[in-house]
N, C-alpha and C positions, 0 to 999 in steps of 0.2 A: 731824350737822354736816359742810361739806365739809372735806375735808381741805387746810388752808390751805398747806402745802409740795407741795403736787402742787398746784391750785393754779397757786402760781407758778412752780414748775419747768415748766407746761404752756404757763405767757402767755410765760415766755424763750424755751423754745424755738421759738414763735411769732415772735415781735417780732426772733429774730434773726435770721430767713428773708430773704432777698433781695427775696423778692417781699410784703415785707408794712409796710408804713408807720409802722403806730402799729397799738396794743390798747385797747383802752377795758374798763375795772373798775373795783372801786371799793377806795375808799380812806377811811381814817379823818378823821373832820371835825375843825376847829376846835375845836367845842365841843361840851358837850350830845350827844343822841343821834343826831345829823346825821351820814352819811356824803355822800362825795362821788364824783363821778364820776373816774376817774383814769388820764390818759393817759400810755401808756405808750409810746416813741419808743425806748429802749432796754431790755436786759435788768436793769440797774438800774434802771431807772422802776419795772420791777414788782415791786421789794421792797416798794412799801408797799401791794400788792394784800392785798384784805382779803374776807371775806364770811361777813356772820353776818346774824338776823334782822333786822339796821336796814337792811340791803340792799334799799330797797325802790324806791327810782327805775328806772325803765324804760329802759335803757340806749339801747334800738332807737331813741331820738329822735335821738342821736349820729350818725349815720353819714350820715343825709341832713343835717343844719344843718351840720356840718363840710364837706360834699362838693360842697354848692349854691351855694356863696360865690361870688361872681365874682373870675375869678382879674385880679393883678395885672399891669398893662399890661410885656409883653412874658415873663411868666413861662406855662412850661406845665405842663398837667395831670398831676398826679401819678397815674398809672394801678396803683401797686401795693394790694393785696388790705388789708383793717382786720381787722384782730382785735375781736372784744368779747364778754364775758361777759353770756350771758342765764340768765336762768328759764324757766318755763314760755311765762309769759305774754308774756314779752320776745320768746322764739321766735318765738309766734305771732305779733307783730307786724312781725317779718321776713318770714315767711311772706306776711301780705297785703300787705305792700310789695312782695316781691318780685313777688308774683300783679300786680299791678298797674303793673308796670313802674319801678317809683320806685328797684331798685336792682338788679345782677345778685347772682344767687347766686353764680356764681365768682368775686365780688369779694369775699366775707367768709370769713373763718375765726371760727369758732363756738365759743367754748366753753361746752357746758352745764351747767346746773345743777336737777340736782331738787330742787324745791322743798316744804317742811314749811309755806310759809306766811311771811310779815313780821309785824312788828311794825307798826300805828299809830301814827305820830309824834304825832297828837293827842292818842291816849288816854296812850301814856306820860308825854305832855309834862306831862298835867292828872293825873296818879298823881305824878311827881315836877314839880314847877315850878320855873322860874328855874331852871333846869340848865346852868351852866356849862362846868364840868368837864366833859373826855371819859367817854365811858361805854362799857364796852363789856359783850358783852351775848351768853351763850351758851345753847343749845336742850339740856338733858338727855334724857334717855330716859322721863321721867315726864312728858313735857308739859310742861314748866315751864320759863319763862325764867329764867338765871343771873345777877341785875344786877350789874355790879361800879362802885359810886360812889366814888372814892377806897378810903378801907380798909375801908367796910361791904357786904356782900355781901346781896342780895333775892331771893330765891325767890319768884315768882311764876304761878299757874296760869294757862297758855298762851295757855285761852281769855279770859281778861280783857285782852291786849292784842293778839292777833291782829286783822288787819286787815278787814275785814267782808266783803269781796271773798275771800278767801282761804279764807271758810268755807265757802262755795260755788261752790270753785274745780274744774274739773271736769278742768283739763288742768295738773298739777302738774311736769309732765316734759316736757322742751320735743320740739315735734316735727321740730325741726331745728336739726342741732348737728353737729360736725366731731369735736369730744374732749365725753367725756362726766363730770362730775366725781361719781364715787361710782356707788351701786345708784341705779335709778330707785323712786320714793315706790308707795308702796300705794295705787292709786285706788279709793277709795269713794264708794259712792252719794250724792248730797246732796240734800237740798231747794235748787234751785240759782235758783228763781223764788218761796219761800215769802216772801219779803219786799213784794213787790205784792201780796199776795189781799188784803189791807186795802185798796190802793188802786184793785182792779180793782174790787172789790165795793160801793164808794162810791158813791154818788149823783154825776154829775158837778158836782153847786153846791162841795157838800163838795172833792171835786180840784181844782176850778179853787179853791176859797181857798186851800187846800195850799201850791198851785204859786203863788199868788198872792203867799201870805205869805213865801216863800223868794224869788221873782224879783225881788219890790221891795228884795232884799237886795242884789244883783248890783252890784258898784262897776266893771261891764265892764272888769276888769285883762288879761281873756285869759288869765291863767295856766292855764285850764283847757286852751287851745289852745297855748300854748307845751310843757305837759308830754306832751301828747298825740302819740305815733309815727304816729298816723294823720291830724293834722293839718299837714300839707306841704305842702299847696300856696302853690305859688309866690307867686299873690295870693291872699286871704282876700277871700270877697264881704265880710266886716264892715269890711274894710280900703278898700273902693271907693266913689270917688265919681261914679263916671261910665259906669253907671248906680250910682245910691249905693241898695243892695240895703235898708241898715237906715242910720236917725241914730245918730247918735254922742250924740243926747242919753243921759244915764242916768235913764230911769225906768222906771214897769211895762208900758210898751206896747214898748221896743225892748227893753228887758233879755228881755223871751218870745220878741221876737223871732228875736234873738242864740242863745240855750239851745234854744229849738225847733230853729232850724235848724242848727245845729251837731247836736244829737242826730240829726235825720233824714241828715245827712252822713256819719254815724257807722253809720249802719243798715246793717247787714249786715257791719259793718267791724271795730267793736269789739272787740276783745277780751278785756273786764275786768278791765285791770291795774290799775284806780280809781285814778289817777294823778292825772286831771282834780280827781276829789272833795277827794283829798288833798289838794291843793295851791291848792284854792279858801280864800279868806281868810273869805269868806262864809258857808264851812260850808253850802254849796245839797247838797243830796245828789240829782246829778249821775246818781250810777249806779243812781237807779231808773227815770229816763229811760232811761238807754242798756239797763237788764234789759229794759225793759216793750218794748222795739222787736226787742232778742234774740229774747225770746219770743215777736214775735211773725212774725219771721222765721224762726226753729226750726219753729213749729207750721205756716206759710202755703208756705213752700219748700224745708224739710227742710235747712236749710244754716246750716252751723256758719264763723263766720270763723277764720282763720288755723293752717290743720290741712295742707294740701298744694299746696305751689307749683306744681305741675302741676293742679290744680283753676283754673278759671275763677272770678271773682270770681263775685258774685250778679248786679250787675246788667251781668255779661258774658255774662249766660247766658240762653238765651230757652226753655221750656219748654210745649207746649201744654195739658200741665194746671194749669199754676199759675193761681191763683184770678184771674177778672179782671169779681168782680161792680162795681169801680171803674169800669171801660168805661162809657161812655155810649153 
């Protein structure tokens, strides 16, 4: 577990720097197993910095939607540096923004975290239901999550609510960070693509029902693109009407539309924080689209997203042997 007084002895000394505006961590929620995102503007803000396995929003969405606003008529740009607590996977999402111009590196101060993994708001939600009360919720040395529900205490083995992305997470320890909180995670081997051989190996009738019976599920809410750190852009083609890229009807010919083209958006970009999956109402599982394009960018170009900000994106990069039996 990190160590919660260093911690926040690390976001004060932050937050009380000259050059530095606000911090972003996170904080205990209202109810239930909900944390939330929690800014911090003074060295008091960060007393209620918190971080345990419900820690699982993706912070990196923070620093572009706070940053992009248009400022108000005659106010100007506030140029000092943000603090904000990542993971691994948070990093790397910094990493390919930064690669791509969406933020500078010497505008952030970083504090990392090695990560053991999150918990699934889903699975815990449907293990405990109508979860009120705060909960809070500690990682032992046996694997096992510590529940604390009011006065009764739960024991439960780790892998029963860890996150499904997490199990196949291949970069636990972020690869860019400023302070580091704790020892970095032991990285071991995974089966990191064994969740598609069932769907590579299908008949295409069989995948197109798959994807058929999940997309006609799609109530196009976008939450998938709201939680998403790589989806920023200014305007959304789902958002345009001129040229209007996709209809705004909701059935199964735009809803594919929508999901298709946001995965290939995502190609080469992704970093699977399963943010998107998470926080879809619809239960579509999102990130075996985004594995199945991973995969097949690992295997076609040798390139991994969000590892070093001196690395060129993918499709910054032109290569004479990358495969080009596409060519006409």
């Amino acid at each position: 577990m990190v160590d919660q007084k260093q911690l926040i002895k690390t976001a004060k000394e932050i937050v009380s720097r000259e050059d530095v505006k606000y911090i972003v961590g996170y904080k205990q929620g209202t109810y239930g197993f909900v944390t939330s995102p929690a800014f911090a503007y003074t060295p008091e803000d960060v007393e209620s910095f918190i971080y345990n396995p419900l820690c699982k929003k993706n912070l990196a969405v923070y620093p572009i939607l706070e940053e992009k606003l248009p400022l108000k008529r005659g106010e100007e740009e506030d140029k000092r540096k943000i603090g904000l607590v990542v993971k691994g996977c948070d990093s790397r999402a910094l990493v390919q923004i930064i690669q791509e111009k969406g933020l500078v590196r010497e505008d952030l101060v970083i504090i990392g975290i090695p990560c053991k993994g999150v918990i699934d708001l889903k699975k815990i939600e449907k293990r405990f239901p109508n979860q009120t009360e705060v909960v809070d919720v500690e990682e032992n040395d046996n694997s096992e999550y510590i529940i604390k529900i009011g006065d009764t205490v739960h024991t439960i083995p780790k892998e029963e609510l860890l996150s499904e992305v997490c199990k196949s997470c291949e970069f636990p320890n972020p690869p860019l960070y400023d302070f580091l909180m704790g020892e970095e995670v032991e990285v071991r081997e995974k089966e990191v693509y064994s969740g598609l051989r069932g769907l590579d190996e299908t008949p295409i009738e069989e995948r197109w029902a798959y994807w058929e019976k999940h997309f006609q599920n799609c109530i196009r809410c976008y939450a998938c693109r709201e939680a998403c750190p790589l989806c920023y852009c200014k305007t959304c083609m789902a958002d345009m009407l001129d040229p209007q890229w996709i209809r705004r009807s909701v059935n199964l010919s735009e809803n594919t539309a929508w999901n298709i083209m946001r995965a290939f958006h995502l190609a080469g970009r992704c970093i699977s924080c399963g943010e998107c999956e998470s926080v879809c109402p619809a239960n579509i599982p999102l990130m075996e689209l985004n594995k199945k394009l991973e995969k097949d960018v690992k295997e076609m170009f040798k390139y991994t997203a969000g590892l070093d900000t001196e690395e060129k994106t993918l499709f910054g990069t032109f290569n004479p042997d990358d495969p080009n039996e596409f060519i006409m």
